[in-house]
C-alpha positions as CSV (number, residue, x, y, z in Angstrom):
1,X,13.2,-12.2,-5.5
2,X,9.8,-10.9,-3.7
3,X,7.6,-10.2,-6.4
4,X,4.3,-8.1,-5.6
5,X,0.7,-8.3,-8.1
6,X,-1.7,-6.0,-7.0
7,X,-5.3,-6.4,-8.0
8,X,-8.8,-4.9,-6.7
9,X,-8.7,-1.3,-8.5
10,X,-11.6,-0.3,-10.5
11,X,-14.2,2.6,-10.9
12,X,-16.1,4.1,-7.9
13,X,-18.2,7.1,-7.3
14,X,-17.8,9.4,-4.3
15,X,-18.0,8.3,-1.1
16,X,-17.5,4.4,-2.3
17,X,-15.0,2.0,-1.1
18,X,-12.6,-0.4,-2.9
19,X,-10.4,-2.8,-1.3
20,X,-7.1,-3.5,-3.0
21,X,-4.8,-6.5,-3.0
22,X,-1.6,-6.9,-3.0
23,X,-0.2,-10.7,-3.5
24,X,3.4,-11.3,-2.2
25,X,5.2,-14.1,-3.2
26,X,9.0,-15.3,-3.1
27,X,9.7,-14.0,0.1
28,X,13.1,-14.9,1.9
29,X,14.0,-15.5,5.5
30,X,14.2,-12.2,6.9
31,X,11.9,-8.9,7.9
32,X,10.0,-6.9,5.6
33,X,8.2,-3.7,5.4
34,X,5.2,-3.2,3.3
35,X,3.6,-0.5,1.7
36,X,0.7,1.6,-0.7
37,X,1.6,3.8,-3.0
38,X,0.0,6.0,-5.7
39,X,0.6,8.1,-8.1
40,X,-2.3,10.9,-10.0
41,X,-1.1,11.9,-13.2
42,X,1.1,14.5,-13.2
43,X,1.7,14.3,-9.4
44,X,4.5,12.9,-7.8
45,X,4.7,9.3,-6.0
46,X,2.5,9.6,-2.7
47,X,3.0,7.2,0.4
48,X,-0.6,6.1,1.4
49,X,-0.1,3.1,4.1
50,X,2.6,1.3,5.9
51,X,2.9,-2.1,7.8
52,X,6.1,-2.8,9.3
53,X,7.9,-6.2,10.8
54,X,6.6,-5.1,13.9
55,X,2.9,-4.8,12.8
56,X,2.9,-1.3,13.4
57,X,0.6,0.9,10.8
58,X,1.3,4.2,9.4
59,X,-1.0,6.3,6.8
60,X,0.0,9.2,4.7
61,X,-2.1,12.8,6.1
62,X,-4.9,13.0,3.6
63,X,-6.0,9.1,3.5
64,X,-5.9,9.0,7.7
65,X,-9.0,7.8,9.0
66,X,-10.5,6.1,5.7
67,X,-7.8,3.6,5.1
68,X,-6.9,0.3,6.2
69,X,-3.6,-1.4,6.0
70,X,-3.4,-5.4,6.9
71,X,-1.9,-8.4,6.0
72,X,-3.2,-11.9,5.8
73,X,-0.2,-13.6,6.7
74,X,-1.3,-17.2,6.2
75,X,-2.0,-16.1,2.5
76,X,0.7,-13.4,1.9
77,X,-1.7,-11.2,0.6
78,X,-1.4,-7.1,1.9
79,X,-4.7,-5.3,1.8
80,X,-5.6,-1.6,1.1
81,X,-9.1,-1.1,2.3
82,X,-10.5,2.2,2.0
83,X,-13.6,4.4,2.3
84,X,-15.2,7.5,2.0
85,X,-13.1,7.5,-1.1
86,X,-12.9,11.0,-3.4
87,X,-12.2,11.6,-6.4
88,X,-8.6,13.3,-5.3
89,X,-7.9,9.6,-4.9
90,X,-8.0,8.9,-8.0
91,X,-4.3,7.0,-9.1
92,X,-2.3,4.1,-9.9
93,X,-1.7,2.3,-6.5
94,X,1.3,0.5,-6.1
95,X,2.4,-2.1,-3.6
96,X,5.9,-1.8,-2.3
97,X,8.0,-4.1,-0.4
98,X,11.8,-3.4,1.1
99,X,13.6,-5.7,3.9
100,X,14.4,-4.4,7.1
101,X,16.8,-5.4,9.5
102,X,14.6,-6.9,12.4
103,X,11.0,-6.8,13.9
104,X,12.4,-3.9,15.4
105,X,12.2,-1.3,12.5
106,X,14.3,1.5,11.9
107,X,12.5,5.2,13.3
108,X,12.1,7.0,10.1
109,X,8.7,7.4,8.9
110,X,8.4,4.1,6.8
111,X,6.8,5.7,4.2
112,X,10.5,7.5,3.3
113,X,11.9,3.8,3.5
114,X,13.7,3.5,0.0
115,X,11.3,0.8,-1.6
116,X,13.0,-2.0,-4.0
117,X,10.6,-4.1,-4.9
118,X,7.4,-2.8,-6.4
119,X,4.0,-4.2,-8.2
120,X,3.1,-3.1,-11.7
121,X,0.1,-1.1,-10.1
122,X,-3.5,-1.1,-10.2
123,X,-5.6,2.3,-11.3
124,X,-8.3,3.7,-8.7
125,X,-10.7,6.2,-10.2
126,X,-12.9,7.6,-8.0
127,X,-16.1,10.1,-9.7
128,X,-17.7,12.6,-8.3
C-alpha cells in the first residue's frame, strides 16, 4: 500500500516561493507515476505537475514556467518547488500516486491518469 505525506505548505506573500514535499513510502515492485494536485475552495481538483516512470515532467497551463517537479529517489521524497507564486495559488495541494504499466507510460496527458493513492494535503496561501 503506497502511502503519500505531504508537508512544506504554509503562508506566503506575492511573488514568494514554497517548496512542498511529498514523502512516499510502501512502494511495490513496479512503475509509478507521480503527481501535484490542488484544490481552491469552491473550485474543482486542478492537475499542477507530473513525473512519470520515464522521468518525463508535465505542468498544468497556469503554473508552467514557475514550478518544479522532482524526485529524490534515494529518499522517496517528490518535490513541488515553485515561484513567483500568486495568490490564485492559493489551495490544498495534494500528492498523488497511480502505477503504470512500464517506464514507458501510457500517451494521455498524465495529469487525466485516474490517481489511487493520494496524501491528506497540505494548504498553500499565497497574499497579495
Amino acid at each position: 500500500q503506497v502511502q503519500l505525506m505531504e508537508s512544506g505548505g504554509g503562508s506566503v506573500q506575492a511573488g514568494g516561493s514554497l517548496r512542498l514535499s511529498c514523502q512516499v513510502s510502501g512502494y511495490t515492485y513496479g512503475y509509478y507515476c507521480m503527481a501535484w494536485f490542488r484544490q481552491a475552495p469552491g473550485k474543482e481538483r486542478e492537475g499542477v505537475a507530473a513525473m512519470n516512470s520515464d522521468g518525463s515532467t508535465t505542468y498544468g497551463d497556469s503554473v508552467k514556467g514557475r514550478v518544479v517537479i522532482s524526485k529524490d529517489n534515494a529518499e522517496n521524497i517528490l518535490y513541488l518547488q515553485m515561484n513567483s507564486l500568486k495568490p490564485d495559488d492559493t489551495a490544498v495541494y495534494y500528492c498523488a500516486a497511480v502505477e503504470v504499466a512500464g517506464r514507458r507510460p501510457p500517451p494521455q496527458n498524465p495529469l487525466t491518469y485516474h490517481y489511487n493513492y493520494w496524501g491528506q494535503g497540505t494548504q498553500v496561501t499565497v497574499s497579495s
